[in-house]
C-alpha positions as CSV (number, residue, x, y, z in Angstrom):
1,X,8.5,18.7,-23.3
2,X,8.1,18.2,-19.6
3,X,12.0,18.7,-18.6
4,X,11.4,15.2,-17.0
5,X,14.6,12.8,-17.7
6,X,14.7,9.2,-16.5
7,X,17.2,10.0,-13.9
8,X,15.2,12.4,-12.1
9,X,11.7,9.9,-12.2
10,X,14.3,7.5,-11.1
11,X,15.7,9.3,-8.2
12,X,12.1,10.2,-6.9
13,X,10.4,6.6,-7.3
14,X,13.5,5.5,-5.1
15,X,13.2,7.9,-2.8
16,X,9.5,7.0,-1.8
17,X,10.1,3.6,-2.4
18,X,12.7,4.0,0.3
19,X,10.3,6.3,2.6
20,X,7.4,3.8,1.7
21,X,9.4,0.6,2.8
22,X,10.7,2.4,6.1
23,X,7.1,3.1,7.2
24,X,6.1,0.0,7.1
25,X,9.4,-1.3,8.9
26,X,8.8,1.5,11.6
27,X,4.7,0.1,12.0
28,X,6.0,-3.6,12.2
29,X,8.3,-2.6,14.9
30,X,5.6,-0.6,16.7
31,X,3.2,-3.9,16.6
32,X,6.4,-6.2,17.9
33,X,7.2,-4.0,20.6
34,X,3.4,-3.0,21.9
35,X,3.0,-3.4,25.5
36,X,-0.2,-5.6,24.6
37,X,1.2,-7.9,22.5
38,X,3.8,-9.1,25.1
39,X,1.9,-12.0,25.9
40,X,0.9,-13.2,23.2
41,X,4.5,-13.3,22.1
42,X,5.4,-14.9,25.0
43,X,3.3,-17.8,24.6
44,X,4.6,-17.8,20.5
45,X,8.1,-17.9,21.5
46,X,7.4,-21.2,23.8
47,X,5.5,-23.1,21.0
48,X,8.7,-25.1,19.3
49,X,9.9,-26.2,22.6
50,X,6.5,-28.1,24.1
51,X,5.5,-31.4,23.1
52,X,1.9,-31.5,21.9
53,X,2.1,-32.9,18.2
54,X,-1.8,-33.4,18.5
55,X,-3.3,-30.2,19.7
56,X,-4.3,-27.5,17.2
57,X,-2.2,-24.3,18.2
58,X,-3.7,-21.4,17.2
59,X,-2.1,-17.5,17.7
């Protein structure tokens, strides 16, 4: 036998599963926060409070 027991596969697939999920928290961050997309955001953050129902508003 291996010497693997659930608890230790368990411990390790949280583990990365934890690693995994702040990666992706840390490169969503990173793309809110880029100096280029400032703008852009900007322009987002304005879109509930104007009053074109008709107009097609695209990102």
């Amino acid at each position: 036998m291996s010497g693997l027991t659930y608890e230790m596969v368990s411990r390790f697939v949280q583990q990365g599963g934890m690693i995994y999920f702040a990666i992706i928290f840390a490169v969503g961050c990173a793309y809110a926060l880029w100096p280029s997309n400032k703008e852009a955001f900007k322009r987002l953050a304005q879109l509930p409070l104007e009053d074109h129902e008709d107009e097609n508003v695209r990102p």
